[in-house]
N, C-alpha and C positions, 0 to 999 in steps of 0.2 A: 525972329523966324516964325512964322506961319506953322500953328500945331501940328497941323494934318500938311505939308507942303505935297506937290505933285512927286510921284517917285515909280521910277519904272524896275520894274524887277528882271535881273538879266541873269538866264540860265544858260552857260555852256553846257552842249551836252553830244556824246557821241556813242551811239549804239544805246542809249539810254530810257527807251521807253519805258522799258517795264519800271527804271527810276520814277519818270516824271509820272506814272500813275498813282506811285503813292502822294509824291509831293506834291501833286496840282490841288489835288481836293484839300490839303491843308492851307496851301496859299487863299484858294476861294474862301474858305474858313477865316482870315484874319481880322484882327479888330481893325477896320482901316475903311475909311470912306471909298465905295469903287469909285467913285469918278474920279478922287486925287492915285490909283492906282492901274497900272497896268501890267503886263507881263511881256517880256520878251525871249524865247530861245532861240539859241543861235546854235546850230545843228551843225556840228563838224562833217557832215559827209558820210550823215549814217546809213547803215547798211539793214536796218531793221524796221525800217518804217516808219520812222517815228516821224517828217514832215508828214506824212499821208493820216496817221491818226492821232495827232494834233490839231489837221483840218475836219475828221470826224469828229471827234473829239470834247475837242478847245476850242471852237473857233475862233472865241475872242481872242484867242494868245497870237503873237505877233511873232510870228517862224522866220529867221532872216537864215537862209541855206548856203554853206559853202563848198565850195566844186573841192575841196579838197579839207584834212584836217587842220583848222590853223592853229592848235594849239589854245590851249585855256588864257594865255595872256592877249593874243590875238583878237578870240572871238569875244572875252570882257568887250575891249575896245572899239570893237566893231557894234557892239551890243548899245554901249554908252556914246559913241558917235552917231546910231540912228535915232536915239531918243531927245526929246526935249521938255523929261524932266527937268526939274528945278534938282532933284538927287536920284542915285541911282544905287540899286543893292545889287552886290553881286552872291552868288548863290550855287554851291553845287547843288549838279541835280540830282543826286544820292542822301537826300535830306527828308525832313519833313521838320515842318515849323511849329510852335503854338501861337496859339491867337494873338497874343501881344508881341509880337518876334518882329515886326518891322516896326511898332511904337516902340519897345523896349531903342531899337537903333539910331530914333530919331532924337531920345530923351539924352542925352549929355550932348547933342551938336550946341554950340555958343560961341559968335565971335571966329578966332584960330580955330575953333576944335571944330573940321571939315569932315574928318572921317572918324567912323564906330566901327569895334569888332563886338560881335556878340558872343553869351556863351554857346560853346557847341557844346551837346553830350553822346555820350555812347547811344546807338538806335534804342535802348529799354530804358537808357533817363539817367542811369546807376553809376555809369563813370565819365570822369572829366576827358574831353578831347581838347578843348582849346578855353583856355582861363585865361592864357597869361603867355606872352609871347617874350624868348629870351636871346640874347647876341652873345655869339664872341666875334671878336676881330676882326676875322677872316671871312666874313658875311655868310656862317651859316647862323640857323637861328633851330631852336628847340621850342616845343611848347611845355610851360612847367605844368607838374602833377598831371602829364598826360597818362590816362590808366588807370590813378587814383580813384575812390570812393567819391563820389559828390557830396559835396554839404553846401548846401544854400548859403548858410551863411557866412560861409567862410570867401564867399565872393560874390559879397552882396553890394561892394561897392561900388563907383564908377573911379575909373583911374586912369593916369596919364599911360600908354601902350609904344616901345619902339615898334611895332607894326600891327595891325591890324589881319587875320587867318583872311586870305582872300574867299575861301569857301562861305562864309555870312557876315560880309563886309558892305557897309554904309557910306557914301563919299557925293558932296557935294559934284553935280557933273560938271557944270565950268572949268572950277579947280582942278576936277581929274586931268580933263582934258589941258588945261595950259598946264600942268607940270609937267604931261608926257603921257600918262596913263599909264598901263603898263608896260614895262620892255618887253616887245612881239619876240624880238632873239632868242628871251628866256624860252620859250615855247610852255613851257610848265617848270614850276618849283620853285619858290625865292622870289615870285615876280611882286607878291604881295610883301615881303620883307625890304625887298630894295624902294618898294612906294612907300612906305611909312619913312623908312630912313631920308629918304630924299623930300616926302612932304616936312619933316620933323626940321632938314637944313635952310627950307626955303620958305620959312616960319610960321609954319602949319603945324595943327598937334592931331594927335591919334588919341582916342579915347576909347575905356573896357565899358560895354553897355550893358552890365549883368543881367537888368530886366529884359533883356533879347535871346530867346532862347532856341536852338535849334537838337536836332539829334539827325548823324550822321552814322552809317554804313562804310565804318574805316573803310579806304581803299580798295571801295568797290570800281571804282571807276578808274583806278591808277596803276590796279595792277596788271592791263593792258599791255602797259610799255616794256615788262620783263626788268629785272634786278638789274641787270649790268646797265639798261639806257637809264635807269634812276638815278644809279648811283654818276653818270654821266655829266645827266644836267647838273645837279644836286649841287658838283665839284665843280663846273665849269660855270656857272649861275653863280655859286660863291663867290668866285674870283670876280667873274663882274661887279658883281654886287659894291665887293670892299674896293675894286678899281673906280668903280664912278665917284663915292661916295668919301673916299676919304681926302682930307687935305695933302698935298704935295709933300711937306716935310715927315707924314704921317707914313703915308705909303711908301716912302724912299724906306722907311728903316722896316715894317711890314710885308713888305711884298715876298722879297727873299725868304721870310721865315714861312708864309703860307704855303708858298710855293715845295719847302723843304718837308712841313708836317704834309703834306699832299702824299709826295713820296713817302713819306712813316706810313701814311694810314694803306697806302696799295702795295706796300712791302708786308705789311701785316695781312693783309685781305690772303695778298699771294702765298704766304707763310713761308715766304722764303730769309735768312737772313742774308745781308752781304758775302759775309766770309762765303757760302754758296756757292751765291752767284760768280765770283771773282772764279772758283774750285768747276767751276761748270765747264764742260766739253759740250759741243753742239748747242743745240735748241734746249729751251728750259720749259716747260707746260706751266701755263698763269694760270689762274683763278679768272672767270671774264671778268666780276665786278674791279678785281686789281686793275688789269687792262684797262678799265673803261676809266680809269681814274688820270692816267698816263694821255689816253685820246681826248679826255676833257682838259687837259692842260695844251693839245694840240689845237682844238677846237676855239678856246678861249682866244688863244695868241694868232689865229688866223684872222677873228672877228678884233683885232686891236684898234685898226683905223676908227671902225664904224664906234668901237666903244671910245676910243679918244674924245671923237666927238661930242658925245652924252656928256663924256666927264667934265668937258670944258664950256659945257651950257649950263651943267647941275654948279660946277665950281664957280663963274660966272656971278651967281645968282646968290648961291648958298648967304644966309643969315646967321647961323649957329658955328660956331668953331668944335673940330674935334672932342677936343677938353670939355664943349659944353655940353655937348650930345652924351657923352661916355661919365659926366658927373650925375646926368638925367637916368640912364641905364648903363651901367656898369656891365662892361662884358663877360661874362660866363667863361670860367677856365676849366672846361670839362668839354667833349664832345659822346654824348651817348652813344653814339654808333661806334664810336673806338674808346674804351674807355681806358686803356691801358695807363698804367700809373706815369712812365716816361713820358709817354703825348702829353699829359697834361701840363708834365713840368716844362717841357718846350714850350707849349701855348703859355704859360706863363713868364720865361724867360723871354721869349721873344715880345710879349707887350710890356715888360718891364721896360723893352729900347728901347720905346717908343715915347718918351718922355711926359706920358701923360698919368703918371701914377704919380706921391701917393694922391690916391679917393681923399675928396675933402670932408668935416665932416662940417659940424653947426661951426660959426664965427670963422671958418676956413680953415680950420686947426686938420691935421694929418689925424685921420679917422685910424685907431689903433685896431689890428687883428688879432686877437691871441691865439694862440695853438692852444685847442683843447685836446687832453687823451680822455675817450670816453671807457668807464669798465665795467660792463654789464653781464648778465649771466646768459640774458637773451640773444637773438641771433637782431643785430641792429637793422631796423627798415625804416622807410619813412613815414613809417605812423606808428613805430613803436610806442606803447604804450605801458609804463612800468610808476615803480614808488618814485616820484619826482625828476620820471627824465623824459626828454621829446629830443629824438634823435632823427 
């Protein structure tokens, strides 16, 4: 590969000026040859002016404008479909970069490894947003030590990733484009989790680019959509996700149990128990985010043909078997958004059926667990720090 290769930088962005005024001046700032760099925003149908002072502006930036919002998976695509780099970063526009942020992206590409996530940090440097990206089952995915204290060096390495944070993500564009790029369906959430998982089967790898550094404005630009349509996609996005992606014998014993903790988590949202509901006269008043969790199982199963499809060009193709993907990242039996102790025994129950446990460990030998009881005088966190114990 070519050190400095050609690479166009692609910012969705909608209502976002006042974003893209911090982050342009640090993109201009990059260590990075201009002539192998360019810029692209792809402006959802803002309402604020941002094509008009972009062309005062930025001239150089490359404005592609759509008559309506298409969503963050959409406009990527549209983004990486006008350009002809050789690679393309995609980039929220609630960012600002440092100087080495698109070399740091470039430095682990080799051979398979087609796409980089970088680190994100909190907008003042201080805490971790995106290190380390994590699955259970059911295609949602967590960022670990999101929130956490930063220490450099405790993620100073480069490392194999089941996905890459779409927000400062690196990607061969050819590649993007023949695997599918993002799914437009998703509109937002999950779209960067289901492209790792699906480059990872069709035997491409993901890689962490610590030298890439970015700092983001949690959920400046997300919290548009309102709770209940988050928690929408979020649940109906998952389900896609583990329908494309999983093998046939996988999903037969999966499916039902996603489907089942679905219902736990917007029975909890609702705070209603069964016996309740069964005891109920009339109408019952929901919780919306519960609601929206019920219409993303309505939403999912209307769009079945269309994702049949997907599944049977990703399956098709697929290189990796289940077993091999989940020995590479082992799925997370916890969901932070519901952390209740019963969900996770379910989520655990249910991917025991799936016959792909136990974890292997060296020589193939059944990787042992022990139950640890921790007894401490302090209140346990995850940076406890005490006479000989990390908890």
């Amino acid at each position: 590969m070519i050190a400095t290769p050609p690479v166009d930088v692609i910012i969705p962005s909608l209502n976002g000026r006042d974003h893209l005024a911090l982050l342009l001046p640090t993109l201009a700032a990059l260590d990075y040859p201009r002539d192998r760099l360019a810029l692209i925003v792809v402006d959802n149908a803002s309402e604020d002016g941002t094509p008009e002072w972009l062309a005062a502006r930025w001239p150089a930036v490359c404005v592609l404008r759509a008559e309506r919002n298409l969503g963050f998976a959409a406009a990527c695509n549209w983004g990486a479909r006008s350009s002809r780099a050789e690679y393309v970063a995609f980039l929220n526009n609630d960012m600002r970069v440092a100087p080495e942020w698109l070399g740091g992206l470039l430095a682990p590409i080799a051979d398979r490894v087609v796409c980089t996530g970088g680190t994100i940090l909190s907008w003042d440097g201080q805490r971790v947003d995106f290190v380390e990206g994590a699955l259970n089952w059911y295609g949602r995915a967590f960022q670990r030590d999101q929130g956490l204290p930063y220490r450099a060096e405790r993620y100073a390495d480069p490392r194999p990733l089941p996905f890459a944070c779409g927000g400062s993500l690196l990607i061969h564009r050819e590649t993007f484009l023949q695997v599918g790029g993002f799914d437009e369906d998703f509109f937002a959430y999950f779209e960067d989790v289901d492209l790792g998982w699906r480059l990872w089967l069709l035997g491409y790898q993901v890689w962490f680019a610590p030298q890439s550094v970015a700092y983001h404005r949690l959920h400046a630009t997300g919290v548009h959509l309102g709770i209940a349509r988050r928690y929408a996609l979020s649940e109906r996005n998952a389900l896609w996700t583990m329908f494309k992606n999983l093998e046939q014998p996988t999903l037969d014993r999966l499916l039902p149990g996603a489907l089942l903790l679905q219902t736990e988590r917007a029975l909890g949202l609702a705070a209603l128990l069964p016996d309740e509901i069964e005891a109920a006269e009339g109408n019952l008043t929901v919780a919306a985010p519960a609601a929206a969790i019920w219409a993303a199982q309505e939403e999912a199963l209307a769009a079945l043909p269309a994702v049949e499809h997907k599944r049977a060009s990703i399956q098709s193709r697929r290189t990796l078997s289940d077993a091999e993907f989940f020995a590479l990242f082992p799925p997370v039996h916890h969901n932070p958004l519901f952390p209740g102790r019963a969900h996770n025994v379910n989520e655990r129950r249910f991917w025991s059926s799936a016959g792909l446990e136990p974890e292997k460990g060296a020589g193939g030998a059944a990787r042992h667990r022990p139950r640890l009881l921790i007894l401490c005088h302090e209140k346990l966190g995850p940076r406890l720090a005490g006479p000989a114990i990390r908890a």
